[in-house]
C-alpha positions as CSV (number, residue, x, y, z in Angstrom):
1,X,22.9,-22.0,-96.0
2,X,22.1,-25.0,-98.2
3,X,18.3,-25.7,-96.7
4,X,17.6,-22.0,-96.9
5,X,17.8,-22.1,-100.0
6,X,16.4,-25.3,-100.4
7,X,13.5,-23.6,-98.5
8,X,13.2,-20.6,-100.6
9,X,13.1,-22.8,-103.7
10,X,10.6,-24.8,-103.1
11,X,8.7,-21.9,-101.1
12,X,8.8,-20.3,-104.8
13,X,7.9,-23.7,-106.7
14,X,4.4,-23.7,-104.1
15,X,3.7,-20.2,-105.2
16,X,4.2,-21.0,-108.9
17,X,2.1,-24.0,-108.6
18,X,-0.3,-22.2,-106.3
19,X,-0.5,-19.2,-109.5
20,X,-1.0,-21.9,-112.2
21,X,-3.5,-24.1,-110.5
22,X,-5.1,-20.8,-110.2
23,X,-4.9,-19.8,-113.4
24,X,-5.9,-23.4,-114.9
25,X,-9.1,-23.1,-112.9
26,X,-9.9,-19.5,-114.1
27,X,-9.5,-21.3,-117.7
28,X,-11.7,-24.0,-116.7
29,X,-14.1,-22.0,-115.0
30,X,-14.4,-19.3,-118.6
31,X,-14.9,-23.0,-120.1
32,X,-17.6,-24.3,-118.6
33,X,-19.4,-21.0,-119.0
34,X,-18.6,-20.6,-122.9
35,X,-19.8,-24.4,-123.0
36,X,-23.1,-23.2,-120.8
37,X,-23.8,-20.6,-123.5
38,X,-22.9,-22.7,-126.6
39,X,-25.3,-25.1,-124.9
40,X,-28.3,-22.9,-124.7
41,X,-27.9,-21.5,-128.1
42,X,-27.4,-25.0,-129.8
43,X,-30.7,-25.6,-127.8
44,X,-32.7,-22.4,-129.4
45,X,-31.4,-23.4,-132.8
46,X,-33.0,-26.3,-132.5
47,X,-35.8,-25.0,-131.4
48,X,-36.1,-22.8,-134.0
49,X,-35.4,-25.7,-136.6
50,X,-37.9,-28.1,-135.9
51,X,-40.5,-25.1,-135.5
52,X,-40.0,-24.6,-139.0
53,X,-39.2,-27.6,-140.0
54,X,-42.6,-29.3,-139.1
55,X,-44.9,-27.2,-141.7
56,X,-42.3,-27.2,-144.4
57,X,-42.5,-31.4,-143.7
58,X,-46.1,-31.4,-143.7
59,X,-46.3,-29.9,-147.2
60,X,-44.0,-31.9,-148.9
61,X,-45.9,-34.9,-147.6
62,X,-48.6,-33.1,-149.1
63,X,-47.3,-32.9,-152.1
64,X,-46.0,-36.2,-152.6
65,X,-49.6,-37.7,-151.9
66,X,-50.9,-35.3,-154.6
67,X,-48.4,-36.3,-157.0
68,X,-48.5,-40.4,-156.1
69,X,-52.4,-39.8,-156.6
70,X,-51.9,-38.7,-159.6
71,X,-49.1,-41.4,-161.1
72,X,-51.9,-44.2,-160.4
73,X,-54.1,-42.1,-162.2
74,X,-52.2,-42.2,-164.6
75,X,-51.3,-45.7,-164.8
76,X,-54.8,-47.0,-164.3
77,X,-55.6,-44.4,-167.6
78,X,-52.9,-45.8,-169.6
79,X,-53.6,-49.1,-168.7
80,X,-56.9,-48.7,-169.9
81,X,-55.6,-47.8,-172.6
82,X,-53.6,-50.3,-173.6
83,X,-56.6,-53.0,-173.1
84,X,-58.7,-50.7,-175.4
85,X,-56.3,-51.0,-178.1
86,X,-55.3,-54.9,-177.3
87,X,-59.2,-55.5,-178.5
88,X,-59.5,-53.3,-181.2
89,X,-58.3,-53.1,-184.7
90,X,-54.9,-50.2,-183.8
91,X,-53.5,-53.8,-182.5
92,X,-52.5,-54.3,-186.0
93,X,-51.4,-50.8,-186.7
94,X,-49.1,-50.9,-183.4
95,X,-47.4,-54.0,-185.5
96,X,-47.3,-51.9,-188.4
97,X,-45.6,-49.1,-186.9
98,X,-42.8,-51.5,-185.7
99,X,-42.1,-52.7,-189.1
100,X,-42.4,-49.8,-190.9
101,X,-40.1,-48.0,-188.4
102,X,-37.4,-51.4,-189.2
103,X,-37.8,-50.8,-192.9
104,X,-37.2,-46.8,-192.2
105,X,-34.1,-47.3,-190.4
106,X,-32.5,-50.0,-193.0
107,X,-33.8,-47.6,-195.7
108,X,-31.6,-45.0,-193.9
109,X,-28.8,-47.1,-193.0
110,X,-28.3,-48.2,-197.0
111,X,-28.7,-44.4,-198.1
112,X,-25.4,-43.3,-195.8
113,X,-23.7,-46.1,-196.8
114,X,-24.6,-45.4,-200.7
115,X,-23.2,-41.6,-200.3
116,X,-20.1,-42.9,-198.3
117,X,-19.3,-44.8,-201.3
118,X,-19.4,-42.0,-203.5
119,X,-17.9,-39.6,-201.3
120,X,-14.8,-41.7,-201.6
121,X,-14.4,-41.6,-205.4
């Protein structure tokens, strides 16, 4: 009586073991197919992407040539500039401009401090 048991018991644990390992490979099966799919449409995306990625690329490179031209323009101009006005006269009105703007702000500075004085009394 004791092994038929025994043998129903583990007749019923192969069965059980037989349904999950089933089951488990079902799983792994539905897996490997949602994985298959994810695969291919992480493959179109990209795809996609770097079709329209390319011109959008291509223009900003564009556009950063266009504006770098430009800067050196620029910075040859102005440097032009500044030898222009190294050998002419405005030298001495560049000078002038700093002092008068130092006399400006201590002119300033002493005309708050003149009506903080008198704002206290």
């Amino acid at each position: 009586m004791d092994n038929t048991q025994l043998y129903h018991g583990l007749t019923f644990l192969s069965y059980a073991t037989g349904v999950i390992v089933i089951l488990v490979g079902v799983m792994l099966v539905k897996l490997l197919f949602d994985l298959s799919k994810l695969t291919k449409n992480i493959d179109e995306t990209t795809t996609i992407v770097k079709t329209e990625l390319e011109p959008t690329l291509k223009n900003v490179n564009k556009s950063v040539e266009i504006v770098t031209g430009i800067i050196v323009k620029t910075d040859d101009g102005l440097k032009k500039v500044k030898e222009f006005m190294s050998k002419t006269p405005f030298k001495i009105l560049g000078k002038l401009t700093s002092l008068t703007g130092k006399a400006t702000k201590g002119f300033f500075t002493g005309l708050c401090t003149a009506f903080k004085f008198f704002a206290k009394k």
